[in-house]
C-alpha positions as CSV (number, residue, x, y, z in Angstrom):
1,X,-11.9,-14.0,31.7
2,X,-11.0,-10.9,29.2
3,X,-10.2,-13.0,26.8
4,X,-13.3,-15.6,26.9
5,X,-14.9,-11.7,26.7
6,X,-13.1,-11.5,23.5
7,X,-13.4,-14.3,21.9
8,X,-17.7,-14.2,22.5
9,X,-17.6,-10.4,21.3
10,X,-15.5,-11.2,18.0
11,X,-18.2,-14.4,17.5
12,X,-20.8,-12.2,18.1
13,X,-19.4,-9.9,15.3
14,X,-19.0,-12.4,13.0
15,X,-22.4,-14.1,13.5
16,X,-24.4,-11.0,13.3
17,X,-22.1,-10.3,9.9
18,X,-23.0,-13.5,8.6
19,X,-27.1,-12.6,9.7
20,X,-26.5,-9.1,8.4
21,X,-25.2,-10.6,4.5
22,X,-28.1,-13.5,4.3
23,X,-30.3,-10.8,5.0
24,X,-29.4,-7.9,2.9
25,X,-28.8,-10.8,-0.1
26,X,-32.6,-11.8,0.4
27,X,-33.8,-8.1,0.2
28,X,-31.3,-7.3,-2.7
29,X,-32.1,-10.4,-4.8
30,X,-36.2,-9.3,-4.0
31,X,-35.6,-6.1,-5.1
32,X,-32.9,-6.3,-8.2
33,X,-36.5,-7.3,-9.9
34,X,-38.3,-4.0,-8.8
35,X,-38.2,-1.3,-11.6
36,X,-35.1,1.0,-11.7
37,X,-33.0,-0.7,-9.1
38,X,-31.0,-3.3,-11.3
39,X,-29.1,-1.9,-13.6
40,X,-28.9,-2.4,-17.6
41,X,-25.6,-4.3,-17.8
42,X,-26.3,-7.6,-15.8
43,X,-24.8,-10.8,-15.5
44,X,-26.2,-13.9,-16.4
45,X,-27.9,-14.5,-13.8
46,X,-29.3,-11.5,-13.0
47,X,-28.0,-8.3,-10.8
48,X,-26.7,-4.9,-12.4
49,X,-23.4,-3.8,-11.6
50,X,-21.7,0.0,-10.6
51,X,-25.1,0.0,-7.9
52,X,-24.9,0.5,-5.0
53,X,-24.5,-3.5,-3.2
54,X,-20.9,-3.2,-5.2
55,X,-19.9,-1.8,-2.3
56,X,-20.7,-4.1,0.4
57,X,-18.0,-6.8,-0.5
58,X,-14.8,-4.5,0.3
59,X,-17.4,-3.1,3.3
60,X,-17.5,-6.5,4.8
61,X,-14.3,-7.6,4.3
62,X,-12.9,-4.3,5.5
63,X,-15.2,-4.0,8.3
64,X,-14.5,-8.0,9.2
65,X,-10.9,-7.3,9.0
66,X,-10.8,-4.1,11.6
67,X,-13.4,-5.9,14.0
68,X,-11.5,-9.6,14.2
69,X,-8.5,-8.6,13.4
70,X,-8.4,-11.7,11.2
71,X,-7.2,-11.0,7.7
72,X,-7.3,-13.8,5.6
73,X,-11.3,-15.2,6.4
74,X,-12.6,-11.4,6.3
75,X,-10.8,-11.5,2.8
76,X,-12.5,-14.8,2.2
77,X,-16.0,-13.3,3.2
78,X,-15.7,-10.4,1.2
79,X,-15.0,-12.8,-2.1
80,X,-17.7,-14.6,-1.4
81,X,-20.0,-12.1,-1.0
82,X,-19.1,-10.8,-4.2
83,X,-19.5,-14.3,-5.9
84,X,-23.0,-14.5,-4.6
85,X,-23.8,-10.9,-6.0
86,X,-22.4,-12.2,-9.4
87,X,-24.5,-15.2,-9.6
88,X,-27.9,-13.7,-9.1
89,X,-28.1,-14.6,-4.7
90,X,-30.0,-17.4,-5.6
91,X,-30.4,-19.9,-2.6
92,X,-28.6,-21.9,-4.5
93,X,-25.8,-19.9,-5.5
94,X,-24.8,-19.1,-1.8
95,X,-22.9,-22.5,-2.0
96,X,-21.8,-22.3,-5.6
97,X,-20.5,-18.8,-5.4
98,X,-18.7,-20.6,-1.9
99,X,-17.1,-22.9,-4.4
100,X,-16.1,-20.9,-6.9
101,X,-14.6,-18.1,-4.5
102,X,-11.9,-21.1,-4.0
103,X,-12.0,-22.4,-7.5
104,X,-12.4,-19.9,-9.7
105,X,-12.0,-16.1,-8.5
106,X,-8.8,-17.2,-6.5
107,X,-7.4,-19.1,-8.8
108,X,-7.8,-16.5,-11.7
109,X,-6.3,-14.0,-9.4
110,X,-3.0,-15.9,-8.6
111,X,-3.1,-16.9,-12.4
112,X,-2.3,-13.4,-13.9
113,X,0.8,-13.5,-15.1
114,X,1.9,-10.0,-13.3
115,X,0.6,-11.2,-9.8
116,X,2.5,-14.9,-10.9
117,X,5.5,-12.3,-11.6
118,X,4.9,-10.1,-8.0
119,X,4.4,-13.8,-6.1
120,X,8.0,-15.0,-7.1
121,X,10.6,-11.5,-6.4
122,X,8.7,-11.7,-3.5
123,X,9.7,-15.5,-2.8
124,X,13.0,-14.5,-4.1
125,X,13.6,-11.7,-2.2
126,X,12.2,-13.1,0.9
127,X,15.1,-16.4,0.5
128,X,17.9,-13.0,-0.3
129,X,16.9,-11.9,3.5
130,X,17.2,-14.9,4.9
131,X,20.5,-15.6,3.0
132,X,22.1,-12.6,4.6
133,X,20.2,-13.1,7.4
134,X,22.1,-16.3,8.1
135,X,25.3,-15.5,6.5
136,X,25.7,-12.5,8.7
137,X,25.6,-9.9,6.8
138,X,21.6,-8.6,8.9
139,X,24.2,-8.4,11.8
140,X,27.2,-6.6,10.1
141,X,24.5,-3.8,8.7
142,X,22.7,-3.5,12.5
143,X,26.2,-2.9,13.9
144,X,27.1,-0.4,11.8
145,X,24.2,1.4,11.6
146,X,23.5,1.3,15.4
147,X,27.1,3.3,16.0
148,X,25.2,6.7,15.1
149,X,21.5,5.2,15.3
150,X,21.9,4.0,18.9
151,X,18.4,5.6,20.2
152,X,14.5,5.2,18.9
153,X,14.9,8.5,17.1
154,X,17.7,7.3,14.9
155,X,16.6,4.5,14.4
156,X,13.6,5.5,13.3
157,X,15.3,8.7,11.0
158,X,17.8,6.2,9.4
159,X,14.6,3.7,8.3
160,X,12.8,7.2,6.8
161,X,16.3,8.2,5.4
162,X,16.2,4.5,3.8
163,X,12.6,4.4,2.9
164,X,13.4,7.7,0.7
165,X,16.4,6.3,-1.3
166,X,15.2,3.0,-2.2
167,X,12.6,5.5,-4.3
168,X,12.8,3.6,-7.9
169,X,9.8,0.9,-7.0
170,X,7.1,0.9,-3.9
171,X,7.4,-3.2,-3.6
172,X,11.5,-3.1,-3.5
173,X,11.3,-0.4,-1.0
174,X,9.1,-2.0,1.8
175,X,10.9,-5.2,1.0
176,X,14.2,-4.0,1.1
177,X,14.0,-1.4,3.8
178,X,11.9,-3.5,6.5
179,X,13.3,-6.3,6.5
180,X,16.8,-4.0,6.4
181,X,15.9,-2.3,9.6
182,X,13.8,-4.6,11.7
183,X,16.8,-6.0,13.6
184,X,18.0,-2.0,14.0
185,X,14.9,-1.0,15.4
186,X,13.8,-4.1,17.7
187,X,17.1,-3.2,19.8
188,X,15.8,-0.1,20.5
189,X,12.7,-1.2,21.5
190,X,10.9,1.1,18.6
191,X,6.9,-1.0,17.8
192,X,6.4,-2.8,14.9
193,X,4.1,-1.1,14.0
194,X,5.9,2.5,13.9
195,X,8.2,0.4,11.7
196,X,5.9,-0.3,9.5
197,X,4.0,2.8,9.5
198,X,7.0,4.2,8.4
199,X,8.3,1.2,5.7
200,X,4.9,1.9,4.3
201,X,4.4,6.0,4.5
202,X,8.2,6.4,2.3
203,X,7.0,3.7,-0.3
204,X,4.4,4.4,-2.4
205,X,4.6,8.7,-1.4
206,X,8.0,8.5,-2.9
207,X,7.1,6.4,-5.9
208,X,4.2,8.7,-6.9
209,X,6.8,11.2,-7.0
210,X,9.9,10.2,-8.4
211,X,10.7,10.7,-12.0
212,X,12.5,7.6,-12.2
213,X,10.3,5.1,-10.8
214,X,8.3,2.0,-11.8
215,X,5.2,4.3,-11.5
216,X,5.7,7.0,-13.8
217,X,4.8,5.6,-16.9
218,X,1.8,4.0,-15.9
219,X,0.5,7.3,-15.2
220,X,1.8,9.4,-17.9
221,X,0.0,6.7,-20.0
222,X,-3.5,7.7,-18.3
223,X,-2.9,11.2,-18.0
224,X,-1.8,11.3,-21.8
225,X,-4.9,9.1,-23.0
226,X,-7.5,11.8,-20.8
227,X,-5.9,15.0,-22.4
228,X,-6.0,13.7,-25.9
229,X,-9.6,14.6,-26.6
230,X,-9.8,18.4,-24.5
231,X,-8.3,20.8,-25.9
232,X,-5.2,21.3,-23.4
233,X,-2.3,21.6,-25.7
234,X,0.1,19.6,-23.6
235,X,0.8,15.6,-23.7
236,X,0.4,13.6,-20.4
237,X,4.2,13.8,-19.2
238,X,3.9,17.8,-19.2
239,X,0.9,18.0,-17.7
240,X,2.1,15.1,-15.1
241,X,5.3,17.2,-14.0
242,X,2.8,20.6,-13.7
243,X,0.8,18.3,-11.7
244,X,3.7,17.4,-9.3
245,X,3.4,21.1,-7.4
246,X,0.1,20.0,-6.6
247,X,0.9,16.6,-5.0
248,X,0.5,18.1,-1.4
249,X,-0.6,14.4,0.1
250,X,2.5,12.1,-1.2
251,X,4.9,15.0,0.2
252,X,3.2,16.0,3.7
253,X,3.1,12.3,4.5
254,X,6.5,11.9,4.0
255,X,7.2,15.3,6.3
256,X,4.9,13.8,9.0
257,X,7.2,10.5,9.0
258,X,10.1,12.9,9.6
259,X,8.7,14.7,11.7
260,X,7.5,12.0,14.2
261,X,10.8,10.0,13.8
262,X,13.3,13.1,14.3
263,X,10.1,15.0,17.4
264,X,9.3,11.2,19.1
265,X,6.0,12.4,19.2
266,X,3.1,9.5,18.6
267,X,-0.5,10.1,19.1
268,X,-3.7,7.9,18.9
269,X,-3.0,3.8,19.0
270,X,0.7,4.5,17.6
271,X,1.6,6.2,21.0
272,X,0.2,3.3,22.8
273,X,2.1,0.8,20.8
274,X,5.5,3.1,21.3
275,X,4.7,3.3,25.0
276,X,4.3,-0.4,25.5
277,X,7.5,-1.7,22.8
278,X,9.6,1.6,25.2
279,X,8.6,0.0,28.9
280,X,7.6,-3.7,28.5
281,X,10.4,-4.4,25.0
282,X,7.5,-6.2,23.6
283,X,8.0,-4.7,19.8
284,X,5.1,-6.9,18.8
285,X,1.2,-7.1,20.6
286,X,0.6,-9.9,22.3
287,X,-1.3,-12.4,20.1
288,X,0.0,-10.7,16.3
289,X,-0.4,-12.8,13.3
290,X,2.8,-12.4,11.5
291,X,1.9,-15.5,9.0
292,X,5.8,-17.0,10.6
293,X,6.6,-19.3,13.4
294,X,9.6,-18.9,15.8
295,X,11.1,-22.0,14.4
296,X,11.4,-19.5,10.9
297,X,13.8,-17.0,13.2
298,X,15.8,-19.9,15.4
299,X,16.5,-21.4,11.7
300,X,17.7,-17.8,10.0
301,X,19.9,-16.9,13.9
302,X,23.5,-16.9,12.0
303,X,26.1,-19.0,13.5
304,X,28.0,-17.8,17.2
305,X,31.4,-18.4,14.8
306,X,30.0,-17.0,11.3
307,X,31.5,-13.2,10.5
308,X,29.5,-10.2,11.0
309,X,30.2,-8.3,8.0
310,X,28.2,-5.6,6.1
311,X,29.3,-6.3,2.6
312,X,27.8,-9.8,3.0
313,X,24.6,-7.8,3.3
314,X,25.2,-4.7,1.5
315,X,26.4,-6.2,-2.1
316,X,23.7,-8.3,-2.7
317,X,21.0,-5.5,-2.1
318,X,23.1,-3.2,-3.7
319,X,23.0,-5.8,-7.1
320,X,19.3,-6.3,-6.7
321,X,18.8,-2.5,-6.8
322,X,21.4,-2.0,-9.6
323,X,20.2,-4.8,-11.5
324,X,16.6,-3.6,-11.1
325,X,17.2,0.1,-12.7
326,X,19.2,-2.0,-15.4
327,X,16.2,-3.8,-16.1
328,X,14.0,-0.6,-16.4
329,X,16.5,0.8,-18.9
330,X,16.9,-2.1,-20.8
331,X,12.9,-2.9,-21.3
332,X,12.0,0.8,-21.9
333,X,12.0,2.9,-24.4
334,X,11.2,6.7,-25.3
335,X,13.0,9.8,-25.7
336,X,14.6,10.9,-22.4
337,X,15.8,9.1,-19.6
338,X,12.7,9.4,-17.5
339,X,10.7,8.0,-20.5
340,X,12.5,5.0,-20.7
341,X,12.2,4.2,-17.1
342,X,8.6,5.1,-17.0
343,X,8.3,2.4,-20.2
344,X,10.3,-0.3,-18.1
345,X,9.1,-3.6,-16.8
346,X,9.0,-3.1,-13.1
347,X,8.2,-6.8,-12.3
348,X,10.6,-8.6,-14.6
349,X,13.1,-5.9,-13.3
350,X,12.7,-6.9,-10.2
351,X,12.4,-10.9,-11.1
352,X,15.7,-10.4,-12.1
353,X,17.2,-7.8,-9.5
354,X,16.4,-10.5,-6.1
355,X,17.5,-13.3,-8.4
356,X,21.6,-11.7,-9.4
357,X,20.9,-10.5,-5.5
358,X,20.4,-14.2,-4.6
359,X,22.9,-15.3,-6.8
360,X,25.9,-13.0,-5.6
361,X,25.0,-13.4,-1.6
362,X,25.0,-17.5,-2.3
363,X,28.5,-16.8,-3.8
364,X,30.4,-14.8,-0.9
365,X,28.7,-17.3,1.5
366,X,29.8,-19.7,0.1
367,X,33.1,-18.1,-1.4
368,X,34.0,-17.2,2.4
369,X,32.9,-20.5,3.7
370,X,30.2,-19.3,6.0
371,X,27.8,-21.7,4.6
372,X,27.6,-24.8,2.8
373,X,25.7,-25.5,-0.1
374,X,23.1,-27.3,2.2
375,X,23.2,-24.4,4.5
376,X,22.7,-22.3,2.0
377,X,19.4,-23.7,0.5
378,X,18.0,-24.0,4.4
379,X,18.3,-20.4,4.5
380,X,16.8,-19.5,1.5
381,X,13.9,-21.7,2.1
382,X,13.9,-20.6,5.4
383,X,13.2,-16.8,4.3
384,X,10.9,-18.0,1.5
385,X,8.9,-19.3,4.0
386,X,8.1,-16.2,5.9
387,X,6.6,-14.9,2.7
388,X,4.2,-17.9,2.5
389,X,1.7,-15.9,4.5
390,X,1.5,-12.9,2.2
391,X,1.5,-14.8,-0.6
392,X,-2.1,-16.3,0.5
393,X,-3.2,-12.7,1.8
394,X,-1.9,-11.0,-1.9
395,X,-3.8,-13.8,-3.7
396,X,-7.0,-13.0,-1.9
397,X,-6.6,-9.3,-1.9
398,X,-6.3,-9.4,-5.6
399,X,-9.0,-11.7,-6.1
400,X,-11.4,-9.1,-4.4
401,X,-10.0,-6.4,-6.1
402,X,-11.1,-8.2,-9.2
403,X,-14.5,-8.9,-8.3
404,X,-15.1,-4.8,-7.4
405,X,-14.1,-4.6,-10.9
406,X,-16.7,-6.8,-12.3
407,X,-18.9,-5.5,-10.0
408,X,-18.4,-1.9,-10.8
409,X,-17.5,-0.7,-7.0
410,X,-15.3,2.2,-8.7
411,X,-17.9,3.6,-11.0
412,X,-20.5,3.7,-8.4
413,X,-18.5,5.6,-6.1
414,X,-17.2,7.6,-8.6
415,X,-20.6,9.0,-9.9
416,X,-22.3,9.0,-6.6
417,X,-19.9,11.4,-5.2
418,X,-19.0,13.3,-8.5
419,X,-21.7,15.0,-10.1
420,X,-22.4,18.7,-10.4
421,X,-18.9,19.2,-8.9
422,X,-18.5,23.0,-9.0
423,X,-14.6,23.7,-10.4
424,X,-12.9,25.2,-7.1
425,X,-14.4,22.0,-5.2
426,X,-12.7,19.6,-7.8
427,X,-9.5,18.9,-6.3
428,X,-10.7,18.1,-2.9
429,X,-13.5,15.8,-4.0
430,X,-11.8,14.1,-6.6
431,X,-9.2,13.8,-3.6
432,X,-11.7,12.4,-1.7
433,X,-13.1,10.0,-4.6
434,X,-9.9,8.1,-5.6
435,X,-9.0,7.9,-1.5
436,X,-12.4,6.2,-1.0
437,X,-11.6,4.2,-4.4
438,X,-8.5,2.8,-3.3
439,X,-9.4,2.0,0.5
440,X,-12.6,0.2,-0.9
441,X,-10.8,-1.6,-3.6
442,X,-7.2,-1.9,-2.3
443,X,-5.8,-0.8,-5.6
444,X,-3.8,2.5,-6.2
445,X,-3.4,1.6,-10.1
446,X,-6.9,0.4,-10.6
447,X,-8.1,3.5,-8.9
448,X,-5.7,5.5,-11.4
449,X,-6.8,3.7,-14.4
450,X,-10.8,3.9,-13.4
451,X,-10.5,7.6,-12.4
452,X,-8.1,9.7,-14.4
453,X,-10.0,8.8,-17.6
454,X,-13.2,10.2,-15.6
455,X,-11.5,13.0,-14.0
456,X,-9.5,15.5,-16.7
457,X,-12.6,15.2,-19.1
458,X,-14.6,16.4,-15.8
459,X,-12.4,18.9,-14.9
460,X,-12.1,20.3,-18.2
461,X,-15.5,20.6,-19.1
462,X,-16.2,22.7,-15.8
463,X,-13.4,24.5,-16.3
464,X,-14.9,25.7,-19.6
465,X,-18.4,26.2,-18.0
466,X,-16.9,29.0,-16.3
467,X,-14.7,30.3,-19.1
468,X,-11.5,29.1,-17.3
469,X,-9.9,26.3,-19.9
470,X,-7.2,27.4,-21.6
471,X,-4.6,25.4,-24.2
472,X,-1.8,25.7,-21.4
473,X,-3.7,24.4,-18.7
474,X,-5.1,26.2,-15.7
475,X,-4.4,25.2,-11.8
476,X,-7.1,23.3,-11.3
477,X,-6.7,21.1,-13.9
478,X,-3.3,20.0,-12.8
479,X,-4.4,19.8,-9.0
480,X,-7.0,17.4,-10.3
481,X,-4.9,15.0,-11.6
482,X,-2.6,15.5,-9.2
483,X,-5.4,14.7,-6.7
484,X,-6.4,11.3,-8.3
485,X,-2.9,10.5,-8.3
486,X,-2.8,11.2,-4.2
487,X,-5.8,10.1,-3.5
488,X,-5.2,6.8,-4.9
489,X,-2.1,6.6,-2.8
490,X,-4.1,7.5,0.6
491,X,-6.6,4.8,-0.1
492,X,-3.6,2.2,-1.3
493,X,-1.2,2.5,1.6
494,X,-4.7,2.7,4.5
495,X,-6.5,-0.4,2.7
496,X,-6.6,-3.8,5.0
497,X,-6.8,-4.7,1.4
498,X,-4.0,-3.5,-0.5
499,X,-1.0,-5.3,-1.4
500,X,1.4,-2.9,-0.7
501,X,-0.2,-2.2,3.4
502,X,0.5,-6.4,3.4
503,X,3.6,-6.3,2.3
504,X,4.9,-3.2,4.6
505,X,3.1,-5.4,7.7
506,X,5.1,-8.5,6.3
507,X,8.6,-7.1,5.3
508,X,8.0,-5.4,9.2
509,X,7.0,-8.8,10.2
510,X,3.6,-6.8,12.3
511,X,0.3,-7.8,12.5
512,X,-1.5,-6.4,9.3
513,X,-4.4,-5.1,11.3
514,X,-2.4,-3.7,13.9
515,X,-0.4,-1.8,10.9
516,X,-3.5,0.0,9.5
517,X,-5.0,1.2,13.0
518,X,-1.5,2.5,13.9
519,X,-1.2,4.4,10.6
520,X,-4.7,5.3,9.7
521,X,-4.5,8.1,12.6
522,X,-1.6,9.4,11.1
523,X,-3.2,9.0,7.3
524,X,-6.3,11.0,7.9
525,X,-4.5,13.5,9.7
526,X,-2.8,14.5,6.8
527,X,-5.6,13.9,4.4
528,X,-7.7,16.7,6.4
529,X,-5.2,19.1,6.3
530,X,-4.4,18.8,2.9
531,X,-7.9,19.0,1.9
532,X,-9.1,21.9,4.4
533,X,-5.8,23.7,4.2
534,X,-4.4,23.0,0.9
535,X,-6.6,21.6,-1.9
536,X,-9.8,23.9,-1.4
537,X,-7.5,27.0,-1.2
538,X,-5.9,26.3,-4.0
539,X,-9.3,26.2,-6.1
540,X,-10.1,28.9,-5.1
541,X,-6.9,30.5,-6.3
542,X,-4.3,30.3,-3.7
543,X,-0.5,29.6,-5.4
544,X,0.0,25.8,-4.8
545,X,3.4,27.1,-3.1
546,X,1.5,29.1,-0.3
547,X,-0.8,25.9,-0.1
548,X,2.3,23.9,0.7
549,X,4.0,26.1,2.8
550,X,0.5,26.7,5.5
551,X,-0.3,22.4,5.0
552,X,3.2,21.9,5.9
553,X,3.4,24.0,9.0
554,X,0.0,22.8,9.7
555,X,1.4,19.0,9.9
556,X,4.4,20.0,11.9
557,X,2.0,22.2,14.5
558,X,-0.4,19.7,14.8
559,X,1.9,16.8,15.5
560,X,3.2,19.1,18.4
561,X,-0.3,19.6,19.7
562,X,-1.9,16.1,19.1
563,X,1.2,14.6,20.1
564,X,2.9,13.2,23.0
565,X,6.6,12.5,23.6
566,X,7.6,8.5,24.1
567,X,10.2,8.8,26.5
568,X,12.9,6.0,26.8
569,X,13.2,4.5,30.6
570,X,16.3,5.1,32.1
571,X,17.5,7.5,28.7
């Protein structure tokens, strides 16, 4: 009976959704006509974009996605939605905009040659794992690791400890790191989803600050294209390491991972998901859509006679990291070191980091005769598999994520939110812009692109309103960018929608939805401190060191308070 409940309640959901956009498309496509309410740049076919429907396609398939749990057709309804908006909602183009959400809006998306680039280190890397998966070499690192991280808490430490060094690129470190420790961590009986939570809160945090990292050119790049016209005397990299003391989000959400991991203190549905994975062993909810079978884990179970040996696992991810930072170097250039990484190629980097990875675990496999040439192919196919399922949900997120685009999503929050911003209230509302950015759009670099361009001029000019610009910058200005920076990263790492939240559910192999209402909690948590304790204090003067220092203790404290210990039965 509770589950016929269910499954009437989610069909309810989705029929009234359904009611709800035939509806609202009716009254829009009456009222795009009615003077003032479309705006000037239109399609062909009719409605304005950057108003205020743009939002309603990442609403839905946000909204679809936390109600059903159901990833891939709320991703589907959100597309379509935003197809129908494009052509005009003409009776009519409810089907057509159905067809072309398959034929065209997907298949531009998985066309691009970066997401064609992301789709195949993922494939590659996904066939490494189950390479050393089969060969052994998963085993060889669990039994070593488990010597000194033989309880939840170490476990869970020794993944943050991980999730922190892999800090060169956000996609190699959820890769890497949760498919690394999810063996570790299921003996212990430590959720999914706290693996996840983790895999995904030390991956783009540290990237956003690392000086060597895939990231930091990108940014510079904006940051350096928003100051050339103010009159701060400083070019973007200066301005981006200033910025850095102001990055109170990307480093408080990194203390809060410690601090749960080393405290075992879980609140909200984490602490429920701890309890149940500590008393029952069940690491996963009952009914999770991981996008892989059991047969994928029978076929990857190594041999009862094959070695378990951690250099069979440890060489070929230390060669797809080395070979990754080689690739930076060698397609970057600039003056310093931390130019020339920032200038790298991140995805052919990687492209060719998981394939000498591949390449050097096929070898010792087969060099030590664990496996056979045949062996050796079922285990790479057999890993590639896995990743089938966020290849599909990656294609669809970034299809969406285009369609926002075109339908101006970004501006319209953007200049909804951000007018008449008085300057001590920038950091926090431009905080709170690029957060609701990225969570609508699922984008951390689209958010950064779209924003920062907006933001410095913004923050300049009411800066000098008020007689506070100045050639060598001033506080606010750097906590602004800084702000966009974080923001962006909230929204990216909390989005249903985002590729990296996807990836972090699949490299944890946990139920995407069950990922973001486990870490969402934990993500807002932060957020509010760092806005009511950090980033208003410091525009209103406060030395971003202080701000740190009280937002830090703040996390720590309120952990304590909100928080409730997961003991271990019998431990």
């Amino acid at each position: 009976m509770p589950r016929t409940g269910r499954w009437w309640s989610r069909a309810g959901v989705l029929a009234a959704a359904a009611v709800a956009v035939v509806v609202l498309g009716a009254f829009v496509s009456a009222a795009g006509a009615a003077p003032g309410l479309a705006d000037t740049a239109q399609g062909a076919d009719g409605l304005g974009t950057g108003r205020w429907w743009s939002i309603l396609p990442p609403v839905l398939a946000i909204g679809l996605a936390l109600a059903t749990r159901q990833i891939l057709p709320a991703l589907f309804a959100g597309i379509w939605l935003g197809a129908w908006f494009l052509e005009g909602l003409s009776p009519i183009g409810l089907l057509t905009s159905l067809l072309d959400s398959a034929g065209v809006y997907t298949v531009e998306a998985l066309a691009d040659p970066q997401h064609v680039m992301i789709v195949v280190f993922t494939l590659m890397i996904g066939g490494l794992v189950g390479v050393i998966r089969k060969n052994g070499g998963t085993d060889g690192i669990v039994r070593v690791v488990t010597r000194w991280a033989s309880t939840p808490r170490g476990g869970q430490t020794a993944t943050a400890g991980l999730g922190v060094a892999v800090f060169f690129d956000d996609y190699a470190n959820t890769l890497v790191v949760g498919n690394t420790m999810r063996p570790i961590v299921d003996r212990l009986n430590v959720s999914r989803e706290k693996l996840a939570y983790i895999v995904d809160s030390t991956a783009a945090p540290v990237a956003t600050l690392a000086l060597l990292s895939t990231w930091i050119g990108f940014q510079v790049a904006l940051i350096d294209d928003a100051v050339a016209g103010s009159g701060l005397a400083m070019n973007g990299f200066a301005v981006f390491v200033e910025s850095l003391r102001y990055a109170l989000y990307p480093v408080l959400a990194i203390v809060l991972v410690f601090t749960v991991a080393l405290t075992g203190r879980d609140f909200g549905p984490m602490l429920a998901a701890e309890r149940r994975a500590r008393t029952t062993g069940e690491v996963l909810r009952e009914g999770s859509h991981l996008g892989a079978g059991e047969g994928g884990v029978d076929e990857l179970a190594p041999a009862e006679e094959a070695p378990r040996r951690l250099v069979n696992a440890l060489v070929p991810i230390l060669v797809l990291v080395g070979a990754t930072v080689v690739g930076l170097f060698a397609t970057g250039e600039g003056e310093s070191v931390i130019e020339v990484v920032g200038d790298g190629d991140p995805f052919s980097s990687l492209l060719w980091g998981s394939l000498l990875g591949l390449i050097v675990a096929g070898a010792m496999s087969m060099g030590q005769r664990i496996l056979t040439m045949g062996e050796l192919v079922d285990a790479w196919f057999a890993g590639v598999k896995s990743i089938l399922y966020v290849v599909i949900i990656l294609t669809l997120a970034w299809a969406l994520s285009a369609l926002t685009a075109q339908l101006g999503t970004a501006e319209f929050i953007a200049g909804a939110l951000g007018e008449a911003i008085p300057p001590f209230l920038l950091p926090a509302l431009l905080f709170v812009i690029s957060a609701a950015v990225a969570f609508a759009t699922g984008t951390s670099w689209g958010t950064m692109g779209i924003l920062t361009p907006l933001a410095v001029p913004l923050a300049w000019t009411a800066l000098e309103a008020n007689g506070l610009a100045a050639p060598d910058g001033h506080p606010v200005l750097f906590a602004s960018v800084s702000t966009i920076l974080a923001g962006a990263v909230w929204g990216d790492h909390c989005s249903p929608i985002s590729d990296t939240t996807v990836i972090s559910a699949l490299a944890s192999q946990c139920d995407v939805i069950d990922h973001v209402r486990t870490q969402l909690p934990y993500a807002l948590f932060v957020a509010v401190v760092v806005i009511v304790l950090g980033l208003l204090p410091i525009g209103l003067g406060l030395p971003w060191w202080a701000a740190l220092a009280v937002s830090g203790a703040a996390v720590v404290a309120g952990l304590r308070f909100l928080g409730r210990r997961v003991e271990t039965p019998g431990g």
